[in-house]
CHARMM-style PDB file with segment names, atoms N, HN, CA, C and O in Angstrom:
ATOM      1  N   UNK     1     -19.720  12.557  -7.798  1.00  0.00      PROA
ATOM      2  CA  UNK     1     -19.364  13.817  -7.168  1.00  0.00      PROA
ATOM      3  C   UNK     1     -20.260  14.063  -5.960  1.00  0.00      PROA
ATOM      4  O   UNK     1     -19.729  14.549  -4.961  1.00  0.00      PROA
ATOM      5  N   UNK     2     -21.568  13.778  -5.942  1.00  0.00      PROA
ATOM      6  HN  UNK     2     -21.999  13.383  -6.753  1.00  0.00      PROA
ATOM      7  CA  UNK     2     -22.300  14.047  -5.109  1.00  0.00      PROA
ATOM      8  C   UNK     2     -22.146  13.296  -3.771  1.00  0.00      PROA
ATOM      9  O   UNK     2     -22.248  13.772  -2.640  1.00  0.00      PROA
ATOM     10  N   UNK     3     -21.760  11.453  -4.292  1.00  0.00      PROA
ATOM     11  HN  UNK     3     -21.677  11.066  -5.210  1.00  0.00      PROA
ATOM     12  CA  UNK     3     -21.615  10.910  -3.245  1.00  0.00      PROA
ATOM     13  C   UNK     3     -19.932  11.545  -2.570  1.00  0.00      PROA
ATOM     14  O   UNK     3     -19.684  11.219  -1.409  1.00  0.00      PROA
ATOM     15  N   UNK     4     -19.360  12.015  -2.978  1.00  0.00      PROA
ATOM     16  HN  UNK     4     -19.561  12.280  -3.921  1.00  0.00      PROA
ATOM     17  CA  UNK     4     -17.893  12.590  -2.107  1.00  0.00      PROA
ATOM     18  C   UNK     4     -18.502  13.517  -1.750  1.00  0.00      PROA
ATOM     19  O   UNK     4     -18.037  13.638  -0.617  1.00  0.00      PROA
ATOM     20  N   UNK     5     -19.301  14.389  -1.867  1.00  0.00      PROA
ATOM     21  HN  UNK     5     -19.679  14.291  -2.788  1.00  0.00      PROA
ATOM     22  CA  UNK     5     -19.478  15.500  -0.595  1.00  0.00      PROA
ATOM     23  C   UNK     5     -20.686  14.884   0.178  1.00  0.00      PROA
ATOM     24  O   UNK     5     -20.787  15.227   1.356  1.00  0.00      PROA
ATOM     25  N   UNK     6     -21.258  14.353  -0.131  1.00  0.00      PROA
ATOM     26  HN  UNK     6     -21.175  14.074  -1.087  1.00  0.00      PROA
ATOM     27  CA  UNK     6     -22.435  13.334   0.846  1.00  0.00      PROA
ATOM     28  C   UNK     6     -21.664  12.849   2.233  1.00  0.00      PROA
ATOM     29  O   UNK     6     -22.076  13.038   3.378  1.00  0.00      PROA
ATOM     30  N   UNK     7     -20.443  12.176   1.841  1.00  0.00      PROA
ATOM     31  HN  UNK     7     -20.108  12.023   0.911  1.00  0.00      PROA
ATOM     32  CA  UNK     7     -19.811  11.557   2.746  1.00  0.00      PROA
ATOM     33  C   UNK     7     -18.848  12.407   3.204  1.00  0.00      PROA
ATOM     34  O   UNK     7     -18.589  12.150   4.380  1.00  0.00      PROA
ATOM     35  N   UNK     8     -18.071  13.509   2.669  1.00  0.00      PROA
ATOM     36  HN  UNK     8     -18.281  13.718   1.714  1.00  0.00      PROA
ATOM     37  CA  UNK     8     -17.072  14.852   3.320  1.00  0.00      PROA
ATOM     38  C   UNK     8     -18.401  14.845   4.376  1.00  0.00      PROA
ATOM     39  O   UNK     8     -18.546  14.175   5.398  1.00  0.00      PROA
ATOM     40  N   UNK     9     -19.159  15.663   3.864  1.00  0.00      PROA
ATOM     41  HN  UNK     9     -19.040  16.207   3.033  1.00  0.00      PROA
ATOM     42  CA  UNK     9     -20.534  16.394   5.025  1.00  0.00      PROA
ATOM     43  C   UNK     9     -20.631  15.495   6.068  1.00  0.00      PROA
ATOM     44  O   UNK     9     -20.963  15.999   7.141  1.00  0.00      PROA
ATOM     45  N   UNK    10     -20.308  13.554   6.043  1.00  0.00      PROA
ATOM     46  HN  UNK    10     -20.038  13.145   5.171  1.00  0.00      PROA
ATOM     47  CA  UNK    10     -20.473  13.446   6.672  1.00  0.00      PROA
ATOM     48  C   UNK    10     -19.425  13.152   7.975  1.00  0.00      PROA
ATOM     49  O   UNK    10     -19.651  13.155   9.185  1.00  0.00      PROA
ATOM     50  N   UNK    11     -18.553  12.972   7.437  1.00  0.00      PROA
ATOM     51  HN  UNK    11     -18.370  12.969   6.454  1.00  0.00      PROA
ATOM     52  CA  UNK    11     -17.355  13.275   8.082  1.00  0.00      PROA
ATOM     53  C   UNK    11     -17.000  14.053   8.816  1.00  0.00      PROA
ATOM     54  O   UNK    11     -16.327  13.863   9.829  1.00  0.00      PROA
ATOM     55  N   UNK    12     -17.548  15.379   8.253  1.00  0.00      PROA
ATOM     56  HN  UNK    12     -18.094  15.534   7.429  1.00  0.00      PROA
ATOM     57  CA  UNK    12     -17.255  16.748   9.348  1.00  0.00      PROA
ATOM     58  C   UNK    12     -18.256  16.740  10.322  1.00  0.00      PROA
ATOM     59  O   UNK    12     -18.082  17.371  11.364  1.00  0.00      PROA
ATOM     60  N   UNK    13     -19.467  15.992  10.085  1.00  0.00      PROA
ATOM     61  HN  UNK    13     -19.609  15.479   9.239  1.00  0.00      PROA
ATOM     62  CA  UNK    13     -19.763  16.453  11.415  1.00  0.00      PROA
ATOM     63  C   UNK    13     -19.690  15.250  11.845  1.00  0.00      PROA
ATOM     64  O   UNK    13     -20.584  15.297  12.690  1.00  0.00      PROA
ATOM     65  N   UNK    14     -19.289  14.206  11.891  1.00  0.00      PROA
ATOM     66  HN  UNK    14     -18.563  14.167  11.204  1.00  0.00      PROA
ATOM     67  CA  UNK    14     -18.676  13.180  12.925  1.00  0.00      PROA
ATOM     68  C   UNK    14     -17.668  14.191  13.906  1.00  0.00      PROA
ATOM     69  O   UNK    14     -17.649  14.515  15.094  1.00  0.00      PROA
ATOM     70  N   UNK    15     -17.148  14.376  13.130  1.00  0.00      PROA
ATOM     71  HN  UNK    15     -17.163  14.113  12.166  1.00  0.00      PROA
ATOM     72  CA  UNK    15     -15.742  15.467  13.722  1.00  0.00      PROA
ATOM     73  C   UNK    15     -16.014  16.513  14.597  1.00  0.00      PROA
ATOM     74  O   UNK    15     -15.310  17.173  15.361  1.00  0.00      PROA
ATOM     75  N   UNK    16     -17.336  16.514  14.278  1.00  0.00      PROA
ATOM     76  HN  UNK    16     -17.908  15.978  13.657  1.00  0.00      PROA
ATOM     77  CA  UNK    16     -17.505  18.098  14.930  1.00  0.00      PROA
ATOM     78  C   UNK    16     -17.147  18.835  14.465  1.00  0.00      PROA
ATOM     79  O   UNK    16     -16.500  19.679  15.085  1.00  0.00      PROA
ATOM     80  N   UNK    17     -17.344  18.933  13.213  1.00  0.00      PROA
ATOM     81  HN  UNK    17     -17.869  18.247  12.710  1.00  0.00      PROA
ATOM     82  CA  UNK    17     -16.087  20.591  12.624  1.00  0.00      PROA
ATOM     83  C   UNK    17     -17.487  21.715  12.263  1.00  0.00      PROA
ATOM     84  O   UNK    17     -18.385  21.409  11.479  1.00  0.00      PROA
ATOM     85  N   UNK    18     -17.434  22.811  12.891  1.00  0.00      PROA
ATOM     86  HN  UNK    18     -16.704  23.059  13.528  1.00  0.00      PROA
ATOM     87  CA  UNK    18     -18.148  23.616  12.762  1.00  0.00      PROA
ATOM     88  C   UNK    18     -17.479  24.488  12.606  1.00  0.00      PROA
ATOM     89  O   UNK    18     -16.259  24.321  12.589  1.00  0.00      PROA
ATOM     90  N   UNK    19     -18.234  26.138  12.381  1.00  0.00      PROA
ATOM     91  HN  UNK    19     -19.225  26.273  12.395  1.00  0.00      PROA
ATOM     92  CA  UNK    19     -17.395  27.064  12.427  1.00  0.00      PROA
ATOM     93  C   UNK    19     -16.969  28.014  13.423  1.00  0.00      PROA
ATOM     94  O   UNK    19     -17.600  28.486  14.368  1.00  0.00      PROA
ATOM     95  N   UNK    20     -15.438  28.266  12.930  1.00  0.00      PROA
ATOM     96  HN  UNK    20     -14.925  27.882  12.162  1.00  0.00      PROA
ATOM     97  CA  UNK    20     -14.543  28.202  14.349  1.00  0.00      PROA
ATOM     98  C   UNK    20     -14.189  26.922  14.800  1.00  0.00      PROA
ATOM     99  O   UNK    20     -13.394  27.038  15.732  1.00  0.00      PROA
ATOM    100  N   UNK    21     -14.523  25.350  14.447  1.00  0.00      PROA
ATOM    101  HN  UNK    21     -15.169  25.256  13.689  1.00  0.00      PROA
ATOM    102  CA  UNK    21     -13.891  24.420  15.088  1.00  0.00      PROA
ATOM    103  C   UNK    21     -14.091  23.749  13.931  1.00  0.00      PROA
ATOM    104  O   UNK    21     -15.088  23.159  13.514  1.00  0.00      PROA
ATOM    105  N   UNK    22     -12.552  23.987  13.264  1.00  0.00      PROA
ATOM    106  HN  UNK    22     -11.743  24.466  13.603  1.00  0.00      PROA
ATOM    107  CA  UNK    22     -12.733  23.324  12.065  1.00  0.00      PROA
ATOM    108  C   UNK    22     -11.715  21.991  12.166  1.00  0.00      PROA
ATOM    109  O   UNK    22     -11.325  21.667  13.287  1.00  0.00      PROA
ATOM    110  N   UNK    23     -11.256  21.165  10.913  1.00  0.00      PROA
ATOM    111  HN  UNK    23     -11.573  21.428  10.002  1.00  0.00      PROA
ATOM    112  CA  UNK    23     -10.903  20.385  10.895  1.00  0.00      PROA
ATOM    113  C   UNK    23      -9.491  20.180  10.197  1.00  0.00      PROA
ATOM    114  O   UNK    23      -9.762  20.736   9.133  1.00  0.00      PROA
ATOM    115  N   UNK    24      -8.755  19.950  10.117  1.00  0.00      PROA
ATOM    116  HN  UNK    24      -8.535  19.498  10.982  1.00  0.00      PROA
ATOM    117  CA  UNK    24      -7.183  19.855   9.440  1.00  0.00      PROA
ATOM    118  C   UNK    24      -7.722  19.322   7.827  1.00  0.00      PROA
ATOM    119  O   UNK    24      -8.560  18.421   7.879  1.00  0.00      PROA
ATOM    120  N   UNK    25      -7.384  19.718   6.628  1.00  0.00      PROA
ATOM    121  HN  UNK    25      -6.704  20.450   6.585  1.00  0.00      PROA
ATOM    122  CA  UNK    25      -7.819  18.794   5.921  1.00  0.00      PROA
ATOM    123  C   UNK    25      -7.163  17.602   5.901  1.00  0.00      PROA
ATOM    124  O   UNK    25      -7.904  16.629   5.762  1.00  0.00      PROA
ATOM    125  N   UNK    26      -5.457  17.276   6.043  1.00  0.00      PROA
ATOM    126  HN  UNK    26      -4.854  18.066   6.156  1.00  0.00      PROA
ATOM    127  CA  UNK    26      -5.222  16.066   6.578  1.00  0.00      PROA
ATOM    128  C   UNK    26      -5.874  14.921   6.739  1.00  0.00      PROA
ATOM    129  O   UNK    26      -6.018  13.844   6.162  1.00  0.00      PROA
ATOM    130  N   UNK    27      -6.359  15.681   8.050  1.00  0.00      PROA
ATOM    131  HN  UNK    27      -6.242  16.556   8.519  1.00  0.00      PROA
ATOM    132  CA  UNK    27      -7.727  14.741   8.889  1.00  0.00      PROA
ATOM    133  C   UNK    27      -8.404  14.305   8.063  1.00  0.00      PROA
ATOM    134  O   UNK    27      -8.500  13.120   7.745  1.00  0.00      PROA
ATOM    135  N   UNK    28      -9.147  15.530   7.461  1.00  0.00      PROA
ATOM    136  HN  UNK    28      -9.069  16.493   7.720  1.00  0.00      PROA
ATOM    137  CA  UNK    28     -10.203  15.142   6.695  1.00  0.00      PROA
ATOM    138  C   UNK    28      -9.840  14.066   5.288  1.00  0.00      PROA
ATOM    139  O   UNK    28     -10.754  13.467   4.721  1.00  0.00      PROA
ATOM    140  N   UNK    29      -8.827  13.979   4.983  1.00  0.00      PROA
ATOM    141  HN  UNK    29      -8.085  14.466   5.443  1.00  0.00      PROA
ATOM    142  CA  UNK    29      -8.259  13.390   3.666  1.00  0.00      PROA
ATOM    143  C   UNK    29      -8.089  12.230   4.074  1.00  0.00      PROA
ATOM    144  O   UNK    29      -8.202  11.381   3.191  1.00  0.00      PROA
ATOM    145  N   UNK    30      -7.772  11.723   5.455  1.00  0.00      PROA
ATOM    146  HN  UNK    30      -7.680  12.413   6.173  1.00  0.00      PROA
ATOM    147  CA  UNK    30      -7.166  10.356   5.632  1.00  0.00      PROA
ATOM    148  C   UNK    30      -8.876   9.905   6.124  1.00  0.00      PROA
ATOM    149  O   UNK    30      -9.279   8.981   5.416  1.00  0.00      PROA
ATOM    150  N   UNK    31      -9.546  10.206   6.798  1.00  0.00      PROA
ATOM    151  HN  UNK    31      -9.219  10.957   7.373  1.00  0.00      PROA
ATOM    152  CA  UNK    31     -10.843   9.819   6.860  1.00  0.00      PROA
ATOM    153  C   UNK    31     -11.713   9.223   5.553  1.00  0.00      PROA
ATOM    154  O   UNK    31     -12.249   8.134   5.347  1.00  0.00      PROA
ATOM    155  N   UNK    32     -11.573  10.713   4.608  1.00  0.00      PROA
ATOM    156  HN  UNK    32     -11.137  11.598   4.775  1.00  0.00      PROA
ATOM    157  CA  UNK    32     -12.762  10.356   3.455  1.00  0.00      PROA
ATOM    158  C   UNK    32     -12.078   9.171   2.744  1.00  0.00      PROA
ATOM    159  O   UNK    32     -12.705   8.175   2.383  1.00  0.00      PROA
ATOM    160  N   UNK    33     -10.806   9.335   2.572  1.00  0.00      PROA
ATOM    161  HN  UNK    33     -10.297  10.145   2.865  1.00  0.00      PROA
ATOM    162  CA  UNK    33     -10.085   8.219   1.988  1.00  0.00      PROA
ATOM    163  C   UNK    33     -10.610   6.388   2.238  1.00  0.00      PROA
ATOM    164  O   UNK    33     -10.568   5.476   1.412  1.00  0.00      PROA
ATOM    165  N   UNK    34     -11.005   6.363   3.451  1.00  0.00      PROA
ATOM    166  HN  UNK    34     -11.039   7.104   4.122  1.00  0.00      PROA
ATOM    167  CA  UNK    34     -11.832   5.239   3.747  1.00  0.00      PROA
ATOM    168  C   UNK    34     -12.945   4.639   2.810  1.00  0.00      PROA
ATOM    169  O   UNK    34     -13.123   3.543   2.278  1.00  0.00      PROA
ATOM    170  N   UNK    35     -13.874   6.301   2.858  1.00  0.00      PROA
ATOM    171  HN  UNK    35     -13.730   7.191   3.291  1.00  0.00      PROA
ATOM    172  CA  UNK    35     -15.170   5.863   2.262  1.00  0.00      PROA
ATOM    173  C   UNK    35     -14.884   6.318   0.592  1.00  0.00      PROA
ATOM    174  O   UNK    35     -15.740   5.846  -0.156  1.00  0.00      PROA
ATOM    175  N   UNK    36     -14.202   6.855   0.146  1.00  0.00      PROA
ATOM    176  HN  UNK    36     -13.506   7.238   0.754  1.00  0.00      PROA
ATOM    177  CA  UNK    36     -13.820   7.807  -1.311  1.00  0.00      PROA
ATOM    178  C   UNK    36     -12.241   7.147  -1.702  1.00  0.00      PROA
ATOM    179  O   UNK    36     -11.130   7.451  -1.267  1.00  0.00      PROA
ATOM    180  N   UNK    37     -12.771   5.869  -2.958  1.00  0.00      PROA
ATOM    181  HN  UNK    37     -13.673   5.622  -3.311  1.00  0.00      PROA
ATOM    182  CA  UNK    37     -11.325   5.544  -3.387  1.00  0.00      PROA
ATOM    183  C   UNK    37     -10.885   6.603  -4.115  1.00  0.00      PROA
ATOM    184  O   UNK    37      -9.694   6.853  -3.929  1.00  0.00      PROA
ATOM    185  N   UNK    38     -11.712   7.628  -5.228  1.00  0.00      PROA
ATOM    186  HN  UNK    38     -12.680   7.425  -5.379  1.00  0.00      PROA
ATOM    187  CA  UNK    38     -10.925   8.436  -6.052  1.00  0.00      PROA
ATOM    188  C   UNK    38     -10.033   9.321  -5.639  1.00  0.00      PROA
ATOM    189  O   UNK    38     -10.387  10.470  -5.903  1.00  0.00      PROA
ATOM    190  N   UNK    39      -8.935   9.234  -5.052  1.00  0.00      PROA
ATOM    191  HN  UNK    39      -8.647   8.300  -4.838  1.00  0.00      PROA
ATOM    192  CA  UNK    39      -8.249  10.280  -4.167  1.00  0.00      PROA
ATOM    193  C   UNK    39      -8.006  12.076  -5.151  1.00  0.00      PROA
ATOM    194  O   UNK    39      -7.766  13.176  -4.653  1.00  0.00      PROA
ATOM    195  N   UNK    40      -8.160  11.770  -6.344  1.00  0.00      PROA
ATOM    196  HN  UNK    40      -8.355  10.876  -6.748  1.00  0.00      PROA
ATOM    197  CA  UNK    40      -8.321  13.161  -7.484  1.00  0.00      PROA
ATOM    198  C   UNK    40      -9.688  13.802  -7.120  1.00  0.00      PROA
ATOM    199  O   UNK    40      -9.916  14.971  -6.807  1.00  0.00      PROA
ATOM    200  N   UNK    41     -10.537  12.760  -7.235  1.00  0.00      PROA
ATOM    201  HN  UNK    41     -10.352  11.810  -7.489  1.00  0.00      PROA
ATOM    202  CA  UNK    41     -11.643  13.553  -6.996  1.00  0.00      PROA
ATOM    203  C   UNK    41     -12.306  14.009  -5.867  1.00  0.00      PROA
ATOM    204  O   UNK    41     -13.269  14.770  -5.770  1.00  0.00      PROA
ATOM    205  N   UNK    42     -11.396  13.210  -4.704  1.00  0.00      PROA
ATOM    206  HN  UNK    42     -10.614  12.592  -4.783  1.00  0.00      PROA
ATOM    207  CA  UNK    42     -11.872  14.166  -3.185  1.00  0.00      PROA
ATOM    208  C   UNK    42     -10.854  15.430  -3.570  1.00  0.00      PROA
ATOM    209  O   UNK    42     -11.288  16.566  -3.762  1.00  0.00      PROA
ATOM    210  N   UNK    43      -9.489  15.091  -3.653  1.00  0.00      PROA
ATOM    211  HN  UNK    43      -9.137  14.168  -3.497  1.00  0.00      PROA
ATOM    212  CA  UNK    43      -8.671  16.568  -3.801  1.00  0.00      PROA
ATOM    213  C   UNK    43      -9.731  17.540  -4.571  1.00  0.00      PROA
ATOM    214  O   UNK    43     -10.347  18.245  -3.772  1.00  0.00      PROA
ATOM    215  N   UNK    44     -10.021  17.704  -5.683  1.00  0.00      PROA
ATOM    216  HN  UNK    44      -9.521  17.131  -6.332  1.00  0.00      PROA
ATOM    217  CA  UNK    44     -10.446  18.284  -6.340  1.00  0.00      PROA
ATOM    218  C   UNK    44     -12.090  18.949  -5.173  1.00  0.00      PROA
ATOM    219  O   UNK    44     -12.135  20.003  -4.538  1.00  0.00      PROA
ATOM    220  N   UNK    45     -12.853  18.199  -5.246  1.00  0.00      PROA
ATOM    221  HN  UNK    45     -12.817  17.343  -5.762  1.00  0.00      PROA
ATOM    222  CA  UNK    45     -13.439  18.425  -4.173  1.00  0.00      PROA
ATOM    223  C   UNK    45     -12.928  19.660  -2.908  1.00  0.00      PROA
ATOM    224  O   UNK    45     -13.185  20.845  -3.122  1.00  0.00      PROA
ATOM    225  N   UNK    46     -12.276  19.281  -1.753  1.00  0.00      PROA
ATOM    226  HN  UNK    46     -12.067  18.319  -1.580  1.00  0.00      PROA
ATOM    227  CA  UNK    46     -11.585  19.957  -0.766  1.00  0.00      PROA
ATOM    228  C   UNK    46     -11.230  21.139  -1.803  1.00  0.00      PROA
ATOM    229  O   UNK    46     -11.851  22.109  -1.370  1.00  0.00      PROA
ATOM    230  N   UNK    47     -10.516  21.535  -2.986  1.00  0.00      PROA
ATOM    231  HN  UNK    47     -10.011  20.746  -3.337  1.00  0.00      PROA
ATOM    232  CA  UNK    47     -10.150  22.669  -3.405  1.00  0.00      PROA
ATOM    233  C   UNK    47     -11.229  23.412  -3.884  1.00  0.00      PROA
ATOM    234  O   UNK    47     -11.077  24.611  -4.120  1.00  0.00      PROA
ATOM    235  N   UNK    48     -12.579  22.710  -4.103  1.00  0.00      PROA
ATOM    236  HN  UNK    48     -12.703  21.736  -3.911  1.00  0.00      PROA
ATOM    237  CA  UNK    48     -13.361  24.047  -4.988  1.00  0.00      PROA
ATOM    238  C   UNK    48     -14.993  23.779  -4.010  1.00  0.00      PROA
ATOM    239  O   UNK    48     -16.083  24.152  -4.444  1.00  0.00      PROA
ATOM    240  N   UNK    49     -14.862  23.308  -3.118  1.00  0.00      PROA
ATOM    241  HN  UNK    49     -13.976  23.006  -2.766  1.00  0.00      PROA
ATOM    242  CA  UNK    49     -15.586  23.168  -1.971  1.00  0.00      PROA
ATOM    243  C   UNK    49     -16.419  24.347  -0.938  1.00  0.00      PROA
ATOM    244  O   UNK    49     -17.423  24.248  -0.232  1.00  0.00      PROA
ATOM    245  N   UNK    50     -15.434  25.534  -1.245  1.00  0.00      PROA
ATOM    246  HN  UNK    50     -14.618  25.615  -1.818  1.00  0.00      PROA
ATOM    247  CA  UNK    50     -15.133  26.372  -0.428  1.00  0.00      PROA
ATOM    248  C   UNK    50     -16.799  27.655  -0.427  1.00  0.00      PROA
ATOM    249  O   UNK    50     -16.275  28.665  -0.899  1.00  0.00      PROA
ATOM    250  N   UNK    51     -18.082  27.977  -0.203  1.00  0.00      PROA
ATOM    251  HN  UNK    51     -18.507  27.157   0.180  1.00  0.00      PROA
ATOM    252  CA  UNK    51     -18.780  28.506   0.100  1.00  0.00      PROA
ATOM    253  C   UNK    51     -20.127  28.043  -0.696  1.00  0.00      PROA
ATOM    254  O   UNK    51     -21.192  28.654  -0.778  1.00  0.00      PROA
ATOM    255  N   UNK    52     -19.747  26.725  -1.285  1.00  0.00      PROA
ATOM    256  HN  UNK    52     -18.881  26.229  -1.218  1.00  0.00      PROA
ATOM    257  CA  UNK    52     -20.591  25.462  -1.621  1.00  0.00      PROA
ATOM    258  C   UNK    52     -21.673  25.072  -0.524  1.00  0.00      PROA
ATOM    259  O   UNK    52     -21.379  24.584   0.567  1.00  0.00      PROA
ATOM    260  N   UNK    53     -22.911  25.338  -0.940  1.00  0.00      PROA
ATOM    261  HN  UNK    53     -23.150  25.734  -1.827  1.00  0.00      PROA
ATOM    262  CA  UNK    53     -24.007  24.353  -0.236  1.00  0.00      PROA
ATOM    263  C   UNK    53     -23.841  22.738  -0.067  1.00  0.00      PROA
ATOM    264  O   UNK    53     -23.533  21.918  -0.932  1.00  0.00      PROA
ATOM    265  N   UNK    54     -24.079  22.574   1.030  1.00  0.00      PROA
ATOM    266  HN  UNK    54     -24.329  23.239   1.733  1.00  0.00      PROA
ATOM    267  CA  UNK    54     -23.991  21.175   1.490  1.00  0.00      PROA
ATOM    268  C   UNK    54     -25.052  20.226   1.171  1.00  0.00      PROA
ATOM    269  O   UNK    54     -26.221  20.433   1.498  1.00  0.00      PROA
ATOM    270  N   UNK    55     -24.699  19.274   0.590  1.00  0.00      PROA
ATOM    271  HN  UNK    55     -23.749  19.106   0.324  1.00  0.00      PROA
ATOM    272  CA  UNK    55     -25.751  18.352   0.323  1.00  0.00      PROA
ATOM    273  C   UNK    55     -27.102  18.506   0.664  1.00  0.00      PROA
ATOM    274  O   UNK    55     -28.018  18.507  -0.158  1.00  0.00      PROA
ATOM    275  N   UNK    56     -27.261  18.674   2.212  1.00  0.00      PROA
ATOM    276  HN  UNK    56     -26.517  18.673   2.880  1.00  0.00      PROA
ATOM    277  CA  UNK    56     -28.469  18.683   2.898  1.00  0.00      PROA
ATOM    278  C   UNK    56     -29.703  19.986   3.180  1.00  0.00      PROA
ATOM    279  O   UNK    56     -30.722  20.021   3.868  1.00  0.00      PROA
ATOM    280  N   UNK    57     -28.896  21.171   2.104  1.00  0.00      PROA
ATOM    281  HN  UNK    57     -28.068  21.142   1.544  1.00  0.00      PROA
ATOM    282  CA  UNK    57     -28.973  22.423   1.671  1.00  0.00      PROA
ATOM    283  C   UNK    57     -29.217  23.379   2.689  1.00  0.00      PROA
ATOM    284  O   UNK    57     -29.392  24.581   2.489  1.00  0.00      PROA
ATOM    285  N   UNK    58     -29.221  22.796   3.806  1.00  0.00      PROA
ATOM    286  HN  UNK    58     -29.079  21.820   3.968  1.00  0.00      PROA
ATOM    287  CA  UNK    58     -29.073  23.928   5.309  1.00  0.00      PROA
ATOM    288  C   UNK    58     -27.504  24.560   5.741  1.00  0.00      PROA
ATOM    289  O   UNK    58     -27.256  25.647   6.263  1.00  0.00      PROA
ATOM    290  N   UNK    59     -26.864  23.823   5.461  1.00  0.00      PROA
ATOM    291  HN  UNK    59     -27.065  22.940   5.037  1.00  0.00      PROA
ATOM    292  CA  UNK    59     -25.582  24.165   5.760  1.00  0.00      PROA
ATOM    293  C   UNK    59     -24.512  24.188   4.447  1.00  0.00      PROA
ATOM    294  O   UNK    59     -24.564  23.314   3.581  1.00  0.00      PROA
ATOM    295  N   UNK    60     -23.307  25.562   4.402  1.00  0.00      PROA
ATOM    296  HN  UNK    60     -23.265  26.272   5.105  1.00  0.00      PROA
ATOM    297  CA  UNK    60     -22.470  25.734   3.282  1.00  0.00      PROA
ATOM    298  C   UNK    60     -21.312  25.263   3.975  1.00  0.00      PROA
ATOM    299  O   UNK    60     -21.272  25.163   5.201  1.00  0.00      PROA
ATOM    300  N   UNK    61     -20.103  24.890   2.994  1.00  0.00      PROA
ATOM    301  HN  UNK    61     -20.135  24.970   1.998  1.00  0.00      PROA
ATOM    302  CA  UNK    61     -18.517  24.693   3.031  1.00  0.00      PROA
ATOM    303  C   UNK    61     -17.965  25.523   3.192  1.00  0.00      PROA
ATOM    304  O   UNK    61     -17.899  26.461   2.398  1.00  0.00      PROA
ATOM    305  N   UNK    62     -17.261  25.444   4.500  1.00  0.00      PROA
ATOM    306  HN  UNK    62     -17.315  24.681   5.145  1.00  0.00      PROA
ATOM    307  CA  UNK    62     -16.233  26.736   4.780  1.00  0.00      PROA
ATOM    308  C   UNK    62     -14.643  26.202   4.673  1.00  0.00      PROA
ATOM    309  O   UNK    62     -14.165  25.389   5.465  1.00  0.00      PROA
ATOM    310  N   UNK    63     -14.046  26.694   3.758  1.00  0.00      PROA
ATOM    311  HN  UNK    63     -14.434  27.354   3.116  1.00  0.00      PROA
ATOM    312  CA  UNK    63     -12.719  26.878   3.722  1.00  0.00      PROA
ATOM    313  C   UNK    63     -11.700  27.587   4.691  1.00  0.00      PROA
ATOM    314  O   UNK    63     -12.095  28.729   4.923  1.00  0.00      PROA
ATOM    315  N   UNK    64     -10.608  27.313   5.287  1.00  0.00      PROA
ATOM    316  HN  UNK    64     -10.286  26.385   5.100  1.00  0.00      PROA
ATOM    317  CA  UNK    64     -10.062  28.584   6.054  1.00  0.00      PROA
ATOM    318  C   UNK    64      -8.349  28.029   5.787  1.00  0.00      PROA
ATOM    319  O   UNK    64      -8.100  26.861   5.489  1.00  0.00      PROA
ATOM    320  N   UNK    65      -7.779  28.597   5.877  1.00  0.00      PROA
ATOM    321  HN  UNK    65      -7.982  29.546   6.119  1.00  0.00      PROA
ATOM    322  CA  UNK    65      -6.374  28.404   5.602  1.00  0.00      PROA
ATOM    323  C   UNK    65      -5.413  28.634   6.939  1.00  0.00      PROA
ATOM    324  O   UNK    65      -5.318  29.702   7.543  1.00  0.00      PROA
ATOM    325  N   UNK    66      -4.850  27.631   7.208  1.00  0.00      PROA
ATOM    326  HN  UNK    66      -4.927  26.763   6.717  1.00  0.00      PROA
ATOM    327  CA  UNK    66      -3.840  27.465   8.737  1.00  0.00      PROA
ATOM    328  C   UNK    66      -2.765  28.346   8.256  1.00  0.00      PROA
ATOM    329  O   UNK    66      -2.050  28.137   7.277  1.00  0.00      PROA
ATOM    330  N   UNK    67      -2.727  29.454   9.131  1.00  0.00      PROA
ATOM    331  HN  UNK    67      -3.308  29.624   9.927  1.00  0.00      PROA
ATOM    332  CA  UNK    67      -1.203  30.354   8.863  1.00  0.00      PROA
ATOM    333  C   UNK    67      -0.151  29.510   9.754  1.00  0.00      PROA
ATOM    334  O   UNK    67       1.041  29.759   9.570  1.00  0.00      PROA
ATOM    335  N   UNK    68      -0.438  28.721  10.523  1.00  0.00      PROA
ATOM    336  HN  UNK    68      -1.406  28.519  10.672  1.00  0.00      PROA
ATOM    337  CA  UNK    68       0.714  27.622  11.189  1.00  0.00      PROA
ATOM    338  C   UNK    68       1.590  27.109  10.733  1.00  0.00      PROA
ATOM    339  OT1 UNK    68       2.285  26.354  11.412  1.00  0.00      PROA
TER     340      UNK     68
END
């Protein structure tokens, strides 16, 4: 578990996803998918992710939902 948000965290900020410039999870799903075979346990992840401290304990998980 730890190593899937080790590597989400690191993903987003490859991406640049900060807040206000966030990331599609899409994106983010076909990326981690590279480094994260369990595809249940990134989903699971991305869904309960959401105001979670980040690995590196300076920065939290922001969730936001596309009304698009």
């Amino acid at each position: 578990y730890k190593m899937v948000e080790v590597n989400t965290l690191k993903i987003l900020k490859e991406k640049g996803a900060m807040f206000r410039r966030s990331i599609m999870r899409s994106a983010l799903r076909t990326e981690a998918r590279k480094l994260i075979g369990d595809t249940g346990m990134l989903d699971h992840l991305l869904k309960h992710m959401a105001g979670k401290v980040a690995p590196n304990g300076h920065e939290r998980f922001k969730r936001s939902h596309n009304v698009d």
